[in-house]
mmCIF file of the C-alpha atoms, coordinates in Angstrom:
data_MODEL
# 
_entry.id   MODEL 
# 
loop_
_atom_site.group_PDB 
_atom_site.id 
_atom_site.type_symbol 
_atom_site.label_atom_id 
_atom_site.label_alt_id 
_atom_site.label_comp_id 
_atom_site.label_asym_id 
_atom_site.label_entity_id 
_atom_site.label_seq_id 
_atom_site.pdbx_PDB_ins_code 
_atom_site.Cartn_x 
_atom_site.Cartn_y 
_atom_site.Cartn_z 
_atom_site.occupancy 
_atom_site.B_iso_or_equiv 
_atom_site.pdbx_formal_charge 
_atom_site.auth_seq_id 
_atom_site.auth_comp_id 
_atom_site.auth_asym_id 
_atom_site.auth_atom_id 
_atom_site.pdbx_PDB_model_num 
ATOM 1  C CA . UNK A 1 1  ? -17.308 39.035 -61.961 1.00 0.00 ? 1  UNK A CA 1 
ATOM 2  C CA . UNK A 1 2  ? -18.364 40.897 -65.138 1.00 0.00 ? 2  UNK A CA 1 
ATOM 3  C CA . UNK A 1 3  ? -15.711 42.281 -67.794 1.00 0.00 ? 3  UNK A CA 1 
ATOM 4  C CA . UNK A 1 4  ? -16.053 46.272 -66.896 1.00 0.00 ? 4  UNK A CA 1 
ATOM 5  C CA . UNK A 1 5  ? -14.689 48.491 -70.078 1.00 0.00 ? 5  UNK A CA 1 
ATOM 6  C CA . UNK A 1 6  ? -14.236 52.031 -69.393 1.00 0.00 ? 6  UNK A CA 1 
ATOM 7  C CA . UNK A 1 7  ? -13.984 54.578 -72.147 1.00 0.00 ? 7  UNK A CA 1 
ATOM 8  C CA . UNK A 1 8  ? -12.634 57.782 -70.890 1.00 0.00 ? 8  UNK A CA 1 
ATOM 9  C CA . UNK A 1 9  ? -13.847 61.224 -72.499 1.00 0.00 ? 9  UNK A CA 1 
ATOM 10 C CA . UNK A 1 10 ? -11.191 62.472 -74.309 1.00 0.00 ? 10 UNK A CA 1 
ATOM 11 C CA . UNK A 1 11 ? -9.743  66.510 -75.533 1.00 0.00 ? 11 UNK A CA 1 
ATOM 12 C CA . UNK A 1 12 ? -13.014 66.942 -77.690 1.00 0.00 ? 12 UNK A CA 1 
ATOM 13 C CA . UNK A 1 13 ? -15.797 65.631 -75.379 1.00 0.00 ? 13 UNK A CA 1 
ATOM 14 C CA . UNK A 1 14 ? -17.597 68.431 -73.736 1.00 0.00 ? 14 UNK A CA 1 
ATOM 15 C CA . UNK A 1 15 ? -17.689 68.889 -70.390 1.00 0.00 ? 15 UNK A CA 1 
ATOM 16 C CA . UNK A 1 16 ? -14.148 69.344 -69.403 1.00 0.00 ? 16 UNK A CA 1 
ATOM 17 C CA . UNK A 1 17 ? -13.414 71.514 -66.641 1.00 0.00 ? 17 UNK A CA 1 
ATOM 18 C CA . UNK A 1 18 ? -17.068 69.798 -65.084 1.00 0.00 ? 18 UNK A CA 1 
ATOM 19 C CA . UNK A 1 19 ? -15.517 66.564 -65.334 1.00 0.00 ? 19 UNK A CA 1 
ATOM 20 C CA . UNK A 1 20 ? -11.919 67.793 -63.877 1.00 0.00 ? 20 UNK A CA 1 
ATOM 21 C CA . UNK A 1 21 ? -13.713 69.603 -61.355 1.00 0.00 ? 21 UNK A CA 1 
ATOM 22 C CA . UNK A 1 22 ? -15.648 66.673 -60.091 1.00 0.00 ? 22 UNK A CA 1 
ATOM 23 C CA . UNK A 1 23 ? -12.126 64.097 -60.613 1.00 0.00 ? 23 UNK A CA 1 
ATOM 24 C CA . UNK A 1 24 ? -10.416 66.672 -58.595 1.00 0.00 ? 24 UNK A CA 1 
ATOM 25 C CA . UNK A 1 25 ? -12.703 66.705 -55.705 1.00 0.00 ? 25 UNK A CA 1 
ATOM 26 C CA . UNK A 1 26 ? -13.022 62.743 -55.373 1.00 0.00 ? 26 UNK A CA 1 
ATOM 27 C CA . UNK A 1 27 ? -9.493  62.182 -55.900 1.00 0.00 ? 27 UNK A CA 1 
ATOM 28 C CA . UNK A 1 28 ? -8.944  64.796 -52.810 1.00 0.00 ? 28 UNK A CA 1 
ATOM 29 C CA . UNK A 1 29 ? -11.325 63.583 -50.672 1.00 0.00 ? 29 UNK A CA 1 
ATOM 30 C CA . UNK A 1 30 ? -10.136 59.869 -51.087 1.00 0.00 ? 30 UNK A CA 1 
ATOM 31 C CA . UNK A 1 31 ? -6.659  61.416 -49.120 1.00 0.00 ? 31 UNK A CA 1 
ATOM 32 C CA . UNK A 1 32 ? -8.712  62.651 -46.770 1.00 0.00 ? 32 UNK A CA 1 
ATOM 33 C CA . UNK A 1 33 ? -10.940 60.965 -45.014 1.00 0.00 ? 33 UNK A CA 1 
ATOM 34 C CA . UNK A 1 34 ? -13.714 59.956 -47.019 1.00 0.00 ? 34 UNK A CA 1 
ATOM 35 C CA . UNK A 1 35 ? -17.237 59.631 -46.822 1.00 0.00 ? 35 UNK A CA 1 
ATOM 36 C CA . UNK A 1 36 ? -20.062 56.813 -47.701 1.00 0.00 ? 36 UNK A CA 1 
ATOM 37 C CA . UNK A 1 37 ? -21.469 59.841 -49.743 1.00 0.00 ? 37 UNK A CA 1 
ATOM 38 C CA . UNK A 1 38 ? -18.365 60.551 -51.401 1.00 0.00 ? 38 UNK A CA 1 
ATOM 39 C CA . UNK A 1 39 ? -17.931 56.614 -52.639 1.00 0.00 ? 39 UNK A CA 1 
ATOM 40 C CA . UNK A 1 40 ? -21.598 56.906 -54.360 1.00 0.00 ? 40 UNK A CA 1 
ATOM 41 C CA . UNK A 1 41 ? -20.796 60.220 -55.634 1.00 0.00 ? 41 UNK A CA 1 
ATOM 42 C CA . UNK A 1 42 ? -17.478 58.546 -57.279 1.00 0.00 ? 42 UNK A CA 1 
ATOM 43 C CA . UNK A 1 43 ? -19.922 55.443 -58.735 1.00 0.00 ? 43 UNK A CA 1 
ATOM 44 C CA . UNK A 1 44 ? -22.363 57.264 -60.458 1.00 0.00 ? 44 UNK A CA 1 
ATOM 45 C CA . UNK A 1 45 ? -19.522 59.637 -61.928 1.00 0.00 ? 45 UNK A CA 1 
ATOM 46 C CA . UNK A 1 46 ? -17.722 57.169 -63.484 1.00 0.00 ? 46 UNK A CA 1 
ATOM 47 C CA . UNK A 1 47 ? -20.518 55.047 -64.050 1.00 0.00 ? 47 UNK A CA 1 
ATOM 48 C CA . UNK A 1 48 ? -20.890 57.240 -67.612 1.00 0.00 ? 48 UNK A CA 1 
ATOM 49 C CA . UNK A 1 49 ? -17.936 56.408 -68.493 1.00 0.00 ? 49 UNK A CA 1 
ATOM 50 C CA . UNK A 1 50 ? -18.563 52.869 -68.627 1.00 0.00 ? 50 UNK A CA 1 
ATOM 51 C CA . UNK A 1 51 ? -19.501 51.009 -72.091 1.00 0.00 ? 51 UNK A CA 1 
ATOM 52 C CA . UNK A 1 52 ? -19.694 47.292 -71.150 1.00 0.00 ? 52 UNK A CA 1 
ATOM 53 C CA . UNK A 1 53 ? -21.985 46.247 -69.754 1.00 0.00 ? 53 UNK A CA 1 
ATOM 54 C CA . UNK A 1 54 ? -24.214 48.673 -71.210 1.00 0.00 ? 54 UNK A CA 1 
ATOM 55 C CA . UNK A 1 55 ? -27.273 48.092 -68.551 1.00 0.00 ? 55 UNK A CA 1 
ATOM 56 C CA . UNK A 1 56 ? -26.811 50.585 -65.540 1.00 0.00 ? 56 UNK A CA 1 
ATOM 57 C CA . UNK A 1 57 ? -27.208 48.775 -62.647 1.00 0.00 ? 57 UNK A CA 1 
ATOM 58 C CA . UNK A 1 58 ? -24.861 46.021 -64.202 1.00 0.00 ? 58 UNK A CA 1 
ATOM 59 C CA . UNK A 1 59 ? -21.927 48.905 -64.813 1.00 0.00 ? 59 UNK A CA 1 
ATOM 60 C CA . UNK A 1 60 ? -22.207 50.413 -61.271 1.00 0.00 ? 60 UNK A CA 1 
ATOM 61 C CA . UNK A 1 61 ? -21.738 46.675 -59.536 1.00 0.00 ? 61 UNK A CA 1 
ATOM 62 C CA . UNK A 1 62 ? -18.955 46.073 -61.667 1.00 0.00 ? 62 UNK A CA 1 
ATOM 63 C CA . UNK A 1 63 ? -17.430 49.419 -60.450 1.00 0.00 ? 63 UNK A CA 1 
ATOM 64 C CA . UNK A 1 64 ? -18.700 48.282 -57.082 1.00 0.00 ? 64 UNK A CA 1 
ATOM 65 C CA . UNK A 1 65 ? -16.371 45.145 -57.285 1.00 0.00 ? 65 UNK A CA 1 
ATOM 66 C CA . UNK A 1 66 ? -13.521 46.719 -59.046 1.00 0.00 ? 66 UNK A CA 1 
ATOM 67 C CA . UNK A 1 67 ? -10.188 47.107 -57.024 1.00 0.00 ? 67 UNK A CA 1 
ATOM 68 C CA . UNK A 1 68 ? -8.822  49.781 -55.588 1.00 0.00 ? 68 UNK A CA 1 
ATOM 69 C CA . UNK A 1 69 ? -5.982  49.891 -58.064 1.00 0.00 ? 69 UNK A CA 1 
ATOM 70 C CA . UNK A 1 70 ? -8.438  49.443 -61.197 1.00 0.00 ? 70 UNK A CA 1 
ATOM 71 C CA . UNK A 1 71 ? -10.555 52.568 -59.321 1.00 0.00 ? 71 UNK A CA 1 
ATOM 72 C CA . UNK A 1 72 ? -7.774  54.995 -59.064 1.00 0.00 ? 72 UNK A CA 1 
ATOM 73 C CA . UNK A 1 73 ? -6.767  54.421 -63.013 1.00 0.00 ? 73 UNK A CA 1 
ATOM 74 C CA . UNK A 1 74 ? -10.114 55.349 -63.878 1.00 0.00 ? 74 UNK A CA 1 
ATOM 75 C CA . UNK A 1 75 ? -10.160 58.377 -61.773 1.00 0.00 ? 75 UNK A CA 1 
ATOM 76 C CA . UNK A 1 76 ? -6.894  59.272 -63.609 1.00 0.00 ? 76 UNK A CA 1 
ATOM 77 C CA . UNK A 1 77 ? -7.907  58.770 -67.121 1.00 0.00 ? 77 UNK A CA 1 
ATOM 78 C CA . UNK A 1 78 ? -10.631 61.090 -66.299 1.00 0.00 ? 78 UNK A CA 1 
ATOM 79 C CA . UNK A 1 79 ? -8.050  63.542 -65.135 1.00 0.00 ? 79 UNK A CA 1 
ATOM 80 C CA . UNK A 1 80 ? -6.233  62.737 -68.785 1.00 0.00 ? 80 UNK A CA 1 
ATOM 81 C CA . UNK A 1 81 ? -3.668  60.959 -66.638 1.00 0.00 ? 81 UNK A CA 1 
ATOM 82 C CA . UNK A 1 82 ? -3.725  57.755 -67.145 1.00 0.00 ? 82 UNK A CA 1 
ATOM 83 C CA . UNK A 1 83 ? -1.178  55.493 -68.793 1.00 0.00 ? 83 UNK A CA 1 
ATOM 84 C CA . UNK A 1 84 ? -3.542  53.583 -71.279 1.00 0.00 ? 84 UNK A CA 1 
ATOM 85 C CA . UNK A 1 85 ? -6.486  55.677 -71.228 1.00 0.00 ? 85 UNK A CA 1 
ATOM 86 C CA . UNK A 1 86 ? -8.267  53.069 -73.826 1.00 0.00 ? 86 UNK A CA 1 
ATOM 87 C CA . UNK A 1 87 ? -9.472  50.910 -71.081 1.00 0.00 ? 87 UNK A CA 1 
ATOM 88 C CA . UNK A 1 88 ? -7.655  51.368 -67.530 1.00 0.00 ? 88 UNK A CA 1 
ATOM 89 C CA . UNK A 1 89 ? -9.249  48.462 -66.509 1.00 0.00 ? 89 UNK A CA 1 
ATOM 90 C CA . UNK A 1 90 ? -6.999  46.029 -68.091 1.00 0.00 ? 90 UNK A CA 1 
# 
């Protein structure tokens, strides 16, 4: 399994009601019933917010295997509510 570090944007990266907009919608849809569509769409928006491993297709299979409790923490430091919004991963 390959070490995934996640750097969430924080209160001076652009983009934030795009990002909290987009957070918003997964996170709702994942109490609903979600979609195949809706998993991709969740990949390749968090996949930007990955810094190791810094090839692509390496940083969306480690997304791909992380757990469900690693996923949700990265979805919340998005969101600005994470607990250790350095790397939710660990």
């Amino acid at each position: 399994m390959t070490d995934l570090v996640f750097t969430p944007p924080d209160e001076n990266t652009p983009g934030y009601l795009r990002r909290q907009k987009q957070a918003l919608k997964f996170m709702q849809s994942l109490q609903g019933d979600p979609t195949p569509d809706t998993i991709d769409g969740m990949v390749e928006f968090l996949v930007q917010f990955v810094t190791e491993p810094k090839d692509d297709e390496q940083a969306r299979d480690a997304l791909w295997d992380a757990s469900q409790a690693q996923f949700d923490a990265l979805l919340k430091s998005v969101l600005g509510q994470g607990e250790d919004d350095e790397n939710p991963t660990e």
